[in-house]
N, CA and C atoms of all chains as a GROMACS GRO file, in nm:
protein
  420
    1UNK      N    1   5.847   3.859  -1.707
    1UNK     CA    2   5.788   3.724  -1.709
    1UNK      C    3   5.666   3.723  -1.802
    2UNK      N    4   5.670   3.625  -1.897
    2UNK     CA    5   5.509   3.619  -1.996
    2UNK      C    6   5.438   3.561  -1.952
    3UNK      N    7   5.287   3.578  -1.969
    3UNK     CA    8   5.196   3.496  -1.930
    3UNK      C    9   5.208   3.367  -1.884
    4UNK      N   10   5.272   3.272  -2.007
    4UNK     CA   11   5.266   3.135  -2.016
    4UNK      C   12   5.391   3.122  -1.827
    5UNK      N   13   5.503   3.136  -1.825
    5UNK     CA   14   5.532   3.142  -1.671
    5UNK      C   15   5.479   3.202  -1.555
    6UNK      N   16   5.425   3.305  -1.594
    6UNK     CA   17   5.330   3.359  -1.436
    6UNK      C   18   5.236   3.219  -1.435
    7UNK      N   19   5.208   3.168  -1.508
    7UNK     CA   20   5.060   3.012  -1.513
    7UNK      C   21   5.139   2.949  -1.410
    8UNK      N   22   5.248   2.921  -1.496
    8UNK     CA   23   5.345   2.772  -1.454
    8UNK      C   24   5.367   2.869  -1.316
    9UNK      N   25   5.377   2.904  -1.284
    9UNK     CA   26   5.444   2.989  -1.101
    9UNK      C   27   5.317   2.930  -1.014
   10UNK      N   28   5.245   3.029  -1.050
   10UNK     CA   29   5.126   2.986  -0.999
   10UNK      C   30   5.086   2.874  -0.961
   11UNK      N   31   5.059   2.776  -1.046
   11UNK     CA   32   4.987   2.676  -1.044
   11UNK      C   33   5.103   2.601  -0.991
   12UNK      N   34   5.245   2.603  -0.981
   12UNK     CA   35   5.329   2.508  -0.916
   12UNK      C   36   5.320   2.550  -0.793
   13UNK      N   37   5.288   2.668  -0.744
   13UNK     CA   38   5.306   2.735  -0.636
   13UNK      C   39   5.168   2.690  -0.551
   14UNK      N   40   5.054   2.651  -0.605
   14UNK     CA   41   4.915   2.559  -0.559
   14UNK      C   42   4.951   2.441  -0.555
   15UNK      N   43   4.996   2.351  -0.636
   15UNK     CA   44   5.012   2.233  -0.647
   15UNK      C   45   5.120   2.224  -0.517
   16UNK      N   46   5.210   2.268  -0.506
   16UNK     CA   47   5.256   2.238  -0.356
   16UNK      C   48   5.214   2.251  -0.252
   17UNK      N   49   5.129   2.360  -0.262
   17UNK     CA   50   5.112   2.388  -0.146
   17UNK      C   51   4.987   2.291  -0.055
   18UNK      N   52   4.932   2.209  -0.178
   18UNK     CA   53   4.819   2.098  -0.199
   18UNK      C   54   4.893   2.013  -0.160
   19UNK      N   55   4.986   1.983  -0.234
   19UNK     CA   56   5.054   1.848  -0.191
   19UNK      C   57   5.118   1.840  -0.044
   20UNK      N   58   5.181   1.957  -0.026
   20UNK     CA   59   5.214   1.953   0.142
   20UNK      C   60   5.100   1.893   0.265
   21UNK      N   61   5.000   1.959   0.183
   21UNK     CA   62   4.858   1.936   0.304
   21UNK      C   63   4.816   1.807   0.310
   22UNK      N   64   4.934   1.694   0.227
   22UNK     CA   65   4.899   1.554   0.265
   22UNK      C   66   5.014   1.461   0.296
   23UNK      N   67   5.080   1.602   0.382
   23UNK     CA   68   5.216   1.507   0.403
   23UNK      C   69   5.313   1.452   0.368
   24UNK      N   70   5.315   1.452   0.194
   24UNK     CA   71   5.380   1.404   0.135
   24UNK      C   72   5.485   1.458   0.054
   25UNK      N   73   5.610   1.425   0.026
   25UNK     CA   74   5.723   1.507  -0.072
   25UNK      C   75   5.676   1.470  -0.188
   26UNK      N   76   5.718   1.550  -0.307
   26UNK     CA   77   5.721   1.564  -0.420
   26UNK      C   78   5.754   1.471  -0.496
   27UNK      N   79   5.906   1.380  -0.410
   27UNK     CA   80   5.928   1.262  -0.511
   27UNK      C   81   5.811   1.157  -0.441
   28UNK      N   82   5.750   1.191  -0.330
   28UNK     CA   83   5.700   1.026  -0.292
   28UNK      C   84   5.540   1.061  -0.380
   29UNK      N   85   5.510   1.190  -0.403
   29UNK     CA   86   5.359   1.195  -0.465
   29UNK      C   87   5.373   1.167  -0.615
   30UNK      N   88   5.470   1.203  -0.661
   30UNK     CA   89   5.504   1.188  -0.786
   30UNK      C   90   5.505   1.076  -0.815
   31UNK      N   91   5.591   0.963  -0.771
   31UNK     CA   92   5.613   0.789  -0.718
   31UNK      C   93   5.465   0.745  -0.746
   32UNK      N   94   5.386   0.810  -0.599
   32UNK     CA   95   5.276   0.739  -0.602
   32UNK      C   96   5.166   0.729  -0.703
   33UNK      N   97   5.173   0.848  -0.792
   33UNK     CA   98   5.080   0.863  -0.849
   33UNK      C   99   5.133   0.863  -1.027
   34UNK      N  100   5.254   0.754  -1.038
   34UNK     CA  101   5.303   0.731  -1.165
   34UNK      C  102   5.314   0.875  -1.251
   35UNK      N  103   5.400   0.981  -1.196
   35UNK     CA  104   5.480   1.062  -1.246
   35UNK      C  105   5.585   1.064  -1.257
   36UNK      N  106   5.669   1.178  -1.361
   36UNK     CA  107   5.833   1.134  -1.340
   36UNK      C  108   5.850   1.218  -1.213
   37UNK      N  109   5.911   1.218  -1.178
   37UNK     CA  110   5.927   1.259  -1.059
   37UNK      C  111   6.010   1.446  -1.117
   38UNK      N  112   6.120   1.412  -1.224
   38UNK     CA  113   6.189   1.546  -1.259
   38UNK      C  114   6.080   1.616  -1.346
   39UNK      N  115   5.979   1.539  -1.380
   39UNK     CA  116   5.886   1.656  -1.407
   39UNK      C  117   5.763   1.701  -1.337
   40UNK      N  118   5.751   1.633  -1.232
   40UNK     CA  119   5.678   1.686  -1.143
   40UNK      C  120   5.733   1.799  -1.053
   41UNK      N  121   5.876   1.812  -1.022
   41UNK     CA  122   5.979   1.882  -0.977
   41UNK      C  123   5.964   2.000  -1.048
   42UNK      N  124   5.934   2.006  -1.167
   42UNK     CA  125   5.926   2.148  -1.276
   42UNK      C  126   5.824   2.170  -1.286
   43UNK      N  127   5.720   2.074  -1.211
   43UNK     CA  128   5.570   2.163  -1.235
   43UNK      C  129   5.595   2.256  -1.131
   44UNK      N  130   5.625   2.208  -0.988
   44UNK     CA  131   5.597   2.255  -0.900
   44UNK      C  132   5.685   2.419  -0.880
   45UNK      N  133   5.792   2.397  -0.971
   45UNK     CA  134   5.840   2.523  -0.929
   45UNK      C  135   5.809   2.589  -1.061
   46UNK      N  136   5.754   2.621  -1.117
   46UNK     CA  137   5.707   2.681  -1.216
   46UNK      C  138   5.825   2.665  -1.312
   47UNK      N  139   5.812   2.580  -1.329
   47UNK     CA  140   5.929   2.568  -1.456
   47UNK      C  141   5.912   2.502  -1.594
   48UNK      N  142   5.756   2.441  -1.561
   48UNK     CA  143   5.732   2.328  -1.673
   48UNK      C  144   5.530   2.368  -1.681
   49UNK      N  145   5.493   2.403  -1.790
   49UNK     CA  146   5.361   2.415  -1.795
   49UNK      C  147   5.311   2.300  -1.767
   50UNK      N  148   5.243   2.192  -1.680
   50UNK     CA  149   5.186   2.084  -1.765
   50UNK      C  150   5.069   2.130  -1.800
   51UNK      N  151   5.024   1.963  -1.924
   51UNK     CA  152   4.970   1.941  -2.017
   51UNK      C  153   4.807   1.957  -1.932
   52UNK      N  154   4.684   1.959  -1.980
   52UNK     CA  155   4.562   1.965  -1.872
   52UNK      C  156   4.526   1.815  -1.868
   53UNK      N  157   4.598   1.714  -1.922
   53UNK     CA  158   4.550   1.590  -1.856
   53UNK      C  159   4.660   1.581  -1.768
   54UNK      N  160   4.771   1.612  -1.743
   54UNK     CA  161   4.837   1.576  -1.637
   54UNK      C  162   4.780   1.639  -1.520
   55UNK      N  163   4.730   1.779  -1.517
   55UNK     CA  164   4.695   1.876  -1.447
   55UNK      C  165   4.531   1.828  -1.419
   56UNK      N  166   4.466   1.742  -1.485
   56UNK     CA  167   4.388   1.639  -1.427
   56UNK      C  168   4.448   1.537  -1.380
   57UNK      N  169   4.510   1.450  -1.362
   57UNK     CA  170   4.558   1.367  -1.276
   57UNK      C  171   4.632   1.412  -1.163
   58UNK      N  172   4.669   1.521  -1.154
   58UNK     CA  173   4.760   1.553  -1.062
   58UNK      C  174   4.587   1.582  -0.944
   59UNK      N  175   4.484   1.681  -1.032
   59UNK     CA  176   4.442   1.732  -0.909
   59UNK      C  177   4.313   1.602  -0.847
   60UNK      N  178   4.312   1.523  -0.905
   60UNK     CA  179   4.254   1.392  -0.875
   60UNK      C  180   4.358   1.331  -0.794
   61UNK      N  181   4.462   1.300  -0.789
   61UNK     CA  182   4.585   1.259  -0.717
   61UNK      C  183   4.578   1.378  -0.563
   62UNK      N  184   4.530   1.464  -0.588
   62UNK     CA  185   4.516   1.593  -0.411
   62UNK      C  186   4.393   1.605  -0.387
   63UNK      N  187   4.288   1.554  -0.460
   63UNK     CA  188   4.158   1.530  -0.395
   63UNK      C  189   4.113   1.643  -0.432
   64UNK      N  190   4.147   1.735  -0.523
   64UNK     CA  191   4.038   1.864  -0.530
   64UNK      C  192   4.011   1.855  -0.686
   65UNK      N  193   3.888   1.920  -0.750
   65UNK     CA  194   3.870   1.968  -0.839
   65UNK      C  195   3.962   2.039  -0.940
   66UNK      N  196   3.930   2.004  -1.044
   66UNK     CA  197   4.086   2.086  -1.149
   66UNK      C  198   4.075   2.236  -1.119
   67UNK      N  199   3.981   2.302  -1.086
   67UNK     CA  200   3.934   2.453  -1.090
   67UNK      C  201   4.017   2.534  -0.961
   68UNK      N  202   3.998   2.385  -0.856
   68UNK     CA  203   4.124   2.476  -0.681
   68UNK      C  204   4.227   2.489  -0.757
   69UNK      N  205   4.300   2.453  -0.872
   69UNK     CA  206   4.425   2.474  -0.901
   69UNK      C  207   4.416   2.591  -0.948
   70UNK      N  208   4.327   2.671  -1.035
   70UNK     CA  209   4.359   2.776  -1.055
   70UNK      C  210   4.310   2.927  -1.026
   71UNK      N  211   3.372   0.736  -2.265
   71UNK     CA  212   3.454   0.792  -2.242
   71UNK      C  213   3.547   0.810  -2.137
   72UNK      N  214   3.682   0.893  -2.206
   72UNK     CA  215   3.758   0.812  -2.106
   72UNK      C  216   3.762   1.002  -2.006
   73UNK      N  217   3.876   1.005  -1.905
   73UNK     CA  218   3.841   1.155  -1.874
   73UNK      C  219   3.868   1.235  -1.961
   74UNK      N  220   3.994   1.235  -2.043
   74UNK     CA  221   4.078   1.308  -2.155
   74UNK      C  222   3.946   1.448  -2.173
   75UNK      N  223   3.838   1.281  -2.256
   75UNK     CA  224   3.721   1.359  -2.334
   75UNK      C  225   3.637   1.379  -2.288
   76UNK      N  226   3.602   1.343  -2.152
   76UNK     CA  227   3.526   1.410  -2.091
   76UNK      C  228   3.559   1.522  -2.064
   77UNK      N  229   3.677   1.553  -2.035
   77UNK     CA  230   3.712   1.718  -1.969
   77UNK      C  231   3.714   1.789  -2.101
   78UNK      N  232   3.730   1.777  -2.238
   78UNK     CA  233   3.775   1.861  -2.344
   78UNK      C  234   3.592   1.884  -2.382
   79UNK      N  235   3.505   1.784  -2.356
   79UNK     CA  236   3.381   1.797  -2.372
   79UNK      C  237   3.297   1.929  -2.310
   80UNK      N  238   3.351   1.918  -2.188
   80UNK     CA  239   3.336   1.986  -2.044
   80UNK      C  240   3.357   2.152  -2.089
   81UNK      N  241   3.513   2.180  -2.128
   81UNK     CA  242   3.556   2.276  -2.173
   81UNK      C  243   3.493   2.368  -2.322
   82UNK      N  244   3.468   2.248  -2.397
   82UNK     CA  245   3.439   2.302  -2.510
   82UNK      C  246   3.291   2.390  -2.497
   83UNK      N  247   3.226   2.282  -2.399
   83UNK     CA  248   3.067   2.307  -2.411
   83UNK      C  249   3.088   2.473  -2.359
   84UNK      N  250   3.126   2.495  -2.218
   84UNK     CA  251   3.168   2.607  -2.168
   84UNK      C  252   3.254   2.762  -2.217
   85UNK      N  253   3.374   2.740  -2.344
   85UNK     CA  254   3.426   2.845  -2.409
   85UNK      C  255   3.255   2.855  -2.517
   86UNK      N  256   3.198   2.752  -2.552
   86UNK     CA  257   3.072   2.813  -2.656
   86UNK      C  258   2.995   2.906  -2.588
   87UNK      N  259   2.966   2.851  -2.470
   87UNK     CA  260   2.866   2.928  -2.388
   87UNK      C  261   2.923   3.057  -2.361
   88UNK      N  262   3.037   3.083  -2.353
   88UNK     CA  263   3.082   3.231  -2.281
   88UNK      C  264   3.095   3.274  -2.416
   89UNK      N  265   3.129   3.220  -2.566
   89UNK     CA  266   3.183   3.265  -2.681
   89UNK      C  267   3.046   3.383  -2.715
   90UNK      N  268   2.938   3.261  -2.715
   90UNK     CA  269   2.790   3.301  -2.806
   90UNK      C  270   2.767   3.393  -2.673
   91UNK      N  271   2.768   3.469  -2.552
   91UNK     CA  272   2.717   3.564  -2.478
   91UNK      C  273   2.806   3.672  -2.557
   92UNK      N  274   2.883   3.694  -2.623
   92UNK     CA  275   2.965   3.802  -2.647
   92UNK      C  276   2.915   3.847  -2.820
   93UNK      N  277   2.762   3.740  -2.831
   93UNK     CA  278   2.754   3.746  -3.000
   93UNK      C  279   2.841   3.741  -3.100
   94UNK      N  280   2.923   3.642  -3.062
   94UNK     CA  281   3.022   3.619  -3.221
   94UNK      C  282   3.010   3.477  -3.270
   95UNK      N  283   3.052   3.467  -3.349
   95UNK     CA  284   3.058   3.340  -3.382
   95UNK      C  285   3.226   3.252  -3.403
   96UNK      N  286   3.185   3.084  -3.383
   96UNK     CA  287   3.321   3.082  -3.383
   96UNK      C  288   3.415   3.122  -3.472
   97UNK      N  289   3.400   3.139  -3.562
   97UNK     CA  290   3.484   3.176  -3.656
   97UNK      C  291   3.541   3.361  -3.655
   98UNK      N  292   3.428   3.403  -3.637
   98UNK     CA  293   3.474   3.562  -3.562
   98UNK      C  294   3.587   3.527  -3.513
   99UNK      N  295   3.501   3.464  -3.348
   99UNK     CA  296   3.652   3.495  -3.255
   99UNK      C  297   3.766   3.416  -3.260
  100UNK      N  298   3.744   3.331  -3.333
  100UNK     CA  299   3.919   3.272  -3.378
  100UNK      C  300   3.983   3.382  -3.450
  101UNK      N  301   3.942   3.416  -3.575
  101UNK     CA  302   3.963   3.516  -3.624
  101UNK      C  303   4.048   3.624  -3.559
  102UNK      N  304   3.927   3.695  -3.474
  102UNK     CA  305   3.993   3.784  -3.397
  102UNK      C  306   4.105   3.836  -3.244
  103UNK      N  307   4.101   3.673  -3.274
  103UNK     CA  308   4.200   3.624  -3.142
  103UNK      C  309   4.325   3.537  -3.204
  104UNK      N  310   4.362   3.585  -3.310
  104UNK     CA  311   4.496   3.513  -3.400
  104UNK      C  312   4.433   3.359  -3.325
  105UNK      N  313   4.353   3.274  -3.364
  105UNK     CA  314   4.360   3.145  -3.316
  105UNK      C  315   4.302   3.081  -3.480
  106UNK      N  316   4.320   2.928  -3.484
  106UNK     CA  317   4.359   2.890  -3.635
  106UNK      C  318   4.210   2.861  -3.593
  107UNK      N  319   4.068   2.882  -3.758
  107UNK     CA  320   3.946   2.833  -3.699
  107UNK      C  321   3.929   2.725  -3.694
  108UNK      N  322   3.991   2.616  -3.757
  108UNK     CA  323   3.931   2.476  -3.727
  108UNK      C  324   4.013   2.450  -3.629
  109UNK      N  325   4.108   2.466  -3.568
  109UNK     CA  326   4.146   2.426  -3.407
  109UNK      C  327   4.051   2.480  -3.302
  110UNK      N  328   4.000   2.590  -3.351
  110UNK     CA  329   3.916   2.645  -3.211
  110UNK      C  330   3.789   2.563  -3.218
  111UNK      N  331   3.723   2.575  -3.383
  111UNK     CA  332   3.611   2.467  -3.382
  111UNK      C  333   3.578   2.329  -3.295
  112UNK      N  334   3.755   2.265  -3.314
  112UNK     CA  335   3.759   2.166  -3.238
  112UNK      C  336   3.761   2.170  -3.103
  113UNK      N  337   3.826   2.227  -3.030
  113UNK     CA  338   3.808   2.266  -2.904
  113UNK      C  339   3.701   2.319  -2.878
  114UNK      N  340   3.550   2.399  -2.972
  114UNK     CA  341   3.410   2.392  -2.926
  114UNK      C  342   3.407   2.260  -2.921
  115UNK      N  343   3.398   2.199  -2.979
  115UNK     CA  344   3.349   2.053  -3.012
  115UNK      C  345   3.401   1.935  -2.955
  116UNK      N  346   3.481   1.989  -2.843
  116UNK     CA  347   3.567   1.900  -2.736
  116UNK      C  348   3.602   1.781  -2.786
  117UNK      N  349   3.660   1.776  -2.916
  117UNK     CA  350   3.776   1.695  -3.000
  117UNK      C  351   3.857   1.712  -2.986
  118UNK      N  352   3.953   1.826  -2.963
  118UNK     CA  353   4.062   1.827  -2.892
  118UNK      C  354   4.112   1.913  -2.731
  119UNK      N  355   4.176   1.861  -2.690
  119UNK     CA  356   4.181   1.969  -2.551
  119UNK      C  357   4.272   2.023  -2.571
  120UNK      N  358   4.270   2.170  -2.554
  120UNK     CA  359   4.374   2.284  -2.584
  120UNK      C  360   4.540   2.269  -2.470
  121UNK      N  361   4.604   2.332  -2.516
  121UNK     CA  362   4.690   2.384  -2.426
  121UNK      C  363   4.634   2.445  -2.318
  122UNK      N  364   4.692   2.440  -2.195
  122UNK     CA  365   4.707   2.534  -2.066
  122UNK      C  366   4.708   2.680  -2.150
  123UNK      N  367   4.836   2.726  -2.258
  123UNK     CA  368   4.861   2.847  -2.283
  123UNK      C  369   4.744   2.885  -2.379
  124UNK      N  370   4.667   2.798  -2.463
  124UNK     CA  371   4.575   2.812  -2.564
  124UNK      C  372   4.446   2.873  -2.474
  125UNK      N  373   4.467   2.756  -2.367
  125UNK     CA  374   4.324   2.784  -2.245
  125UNK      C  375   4.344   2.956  -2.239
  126UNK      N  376   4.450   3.004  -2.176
  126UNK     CA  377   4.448   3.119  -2.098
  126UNK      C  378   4.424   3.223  -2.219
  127UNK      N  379   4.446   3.189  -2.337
  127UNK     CA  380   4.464   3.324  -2.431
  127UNK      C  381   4.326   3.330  -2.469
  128UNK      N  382   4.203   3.204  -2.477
  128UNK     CA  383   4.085   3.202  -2.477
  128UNK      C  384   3.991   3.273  -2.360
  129UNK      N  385   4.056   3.222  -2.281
  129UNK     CA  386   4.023   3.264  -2.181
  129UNK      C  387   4.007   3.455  -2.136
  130UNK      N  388   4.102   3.468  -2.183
  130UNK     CA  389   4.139   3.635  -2.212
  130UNK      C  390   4.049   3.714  -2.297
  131UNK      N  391   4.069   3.635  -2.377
  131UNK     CA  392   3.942   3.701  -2.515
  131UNK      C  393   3.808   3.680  -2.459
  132UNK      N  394   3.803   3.597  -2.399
  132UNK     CA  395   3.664   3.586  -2.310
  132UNK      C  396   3.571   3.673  -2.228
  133UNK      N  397   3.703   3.746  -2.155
  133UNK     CA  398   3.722   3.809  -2.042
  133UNK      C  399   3.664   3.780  -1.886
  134UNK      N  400   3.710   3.663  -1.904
  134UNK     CA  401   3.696   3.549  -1.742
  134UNK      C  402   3.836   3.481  -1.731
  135UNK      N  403   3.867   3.464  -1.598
  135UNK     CA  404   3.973   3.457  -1.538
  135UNK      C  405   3.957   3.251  -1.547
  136UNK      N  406   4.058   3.232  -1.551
  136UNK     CA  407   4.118   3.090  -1.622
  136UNK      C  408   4.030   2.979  -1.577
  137UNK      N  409   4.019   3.002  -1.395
  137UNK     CA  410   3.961   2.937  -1.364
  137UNK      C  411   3.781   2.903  -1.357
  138UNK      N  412   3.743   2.990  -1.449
  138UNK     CA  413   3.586   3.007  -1.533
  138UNK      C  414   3.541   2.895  -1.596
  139UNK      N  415   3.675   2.910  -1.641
  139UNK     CA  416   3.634   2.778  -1.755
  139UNK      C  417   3.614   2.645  -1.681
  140UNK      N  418   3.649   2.605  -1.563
  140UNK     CA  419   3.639   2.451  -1.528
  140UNK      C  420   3.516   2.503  -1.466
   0.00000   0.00000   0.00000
């Protein structure tokens, strides 16, 4: 595995585990917070780097600081 | 400003600060970190916001762990 996917693991592997802690599935946070939903699906499983403004909106969308994500 | 540039502001100010503790200059450590110098310039100068993968390889050369930088 290269760097650039151990990130994406990781950080999909936080981002869920954030998003769980508000109850919510993946397609309904994604929904709510004007994402696609199939690429929010690939953040979360480490499949898709996102971009650091999405990765700001996302962690404004879970209430923490961009920095709990990583 | 909007966040985009606030956060690339944020970032930039912060890779200078950890850059200039290591006494180089930017152009050194682009240089010496295969990074192109007027892209890194810009990213001091929080004109543009890097990649996630750009972040981490800066980040490396730094020698602080990813989440330093926010």
């Amino acid at each position: 595995m290269n760097n650039m996917s151990a990130l994406a693991k990781k950080l999909g592997k936080r981002i869920r585990e954030l998003r769980k802690k508000q109850d919510s599935t993946s397609e309904k946070f994604a929904q709510e917070n004007g994402i696609s939903v199939g690429y929010f699906c690939d953040i979360e499983n480490g499949k898709r780097l996102p971009t650091l403004e999405m990765l700001e909106k996302i962690a404004k969308a879970l209430g923490v600081p961009l920095r709990e994500l990583f």
